[in-house]
Structure formats: C-alpha cells, structure tokens
C-alpha positions in Angstrom: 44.8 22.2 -3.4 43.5 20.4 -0.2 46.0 17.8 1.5 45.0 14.0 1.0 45.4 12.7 4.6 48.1 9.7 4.6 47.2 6.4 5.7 49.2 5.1 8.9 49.7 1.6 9.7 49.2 0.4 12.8 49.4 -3.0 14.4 46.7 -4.2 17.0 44.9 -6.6 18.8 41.1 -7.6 18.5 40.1 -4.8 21.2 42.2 -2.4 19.6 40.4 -3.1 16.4 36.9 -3.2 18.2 37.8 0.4 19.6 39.3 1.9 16.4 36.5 4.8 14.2 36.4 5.2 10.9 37.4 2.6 7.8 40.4 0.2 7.6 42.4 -2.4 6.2 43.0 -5.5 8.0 46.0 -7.9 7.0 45.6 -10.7 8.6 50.0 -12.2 9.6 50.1 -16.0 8.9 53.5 -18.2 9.1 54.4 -19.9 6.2 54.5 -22.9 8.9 51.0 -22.2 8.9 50.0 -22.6 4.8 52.6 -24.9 4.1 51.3 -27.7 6.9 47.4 -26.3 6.2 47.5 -25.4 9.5 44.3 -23.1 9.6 43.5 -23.5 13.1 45.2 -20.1 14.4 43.7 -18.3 11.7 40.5 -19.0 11.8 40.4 -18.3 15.7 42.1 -14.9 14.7 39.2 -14.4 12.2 36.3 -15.5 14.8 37.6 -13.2 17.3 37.7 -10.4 15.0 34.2 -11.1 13.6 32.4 -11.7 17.5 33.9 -7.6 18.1 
C-alpha cells in the first residue's frame, strides 16, 4: 500500500507564498482586537498583498 504524503504546516510571508509550488491552504491570523473593534484594515492589506503575488 502506497504512503499518503503528510501535510506540513508552515508559516510565511507573502514572498514565501509567491515562491511556494504545488496546492495549499492559507489561514489567514487575525486578533480578536481585530473582529471585536471591526478593525478590517490589517486584513484586508494582508489579503491585497497576497492576491497582487
């Protein structure tokens, strides 16, 4: 029976991202400072930089 490779998690920045081959999950960290004042600001330039790579 063939091994199922394991997924790895690993934490980067929007270059790291840009450079990375092959599929992945992004989570995307936000504060609960953040959601509880609807501070969206961060995340949406988080977002925008990922999208622009």
């Amino acid at each position: 029976m063939p091994m199922t490779p394991r997924p790895s998690v690993v934490r980067t920045d929007v270059d790291g991202l840009a450079a990375f081959q092959g599929d992945a999950l992004l989570v995307l960290e936000i504060s609960k400072r953040e959601i509880e004042t609807g501070n969206i600001a961060s995340a949406l330039e988080r977002l925008h930089a990922i999208a622009e790579s």
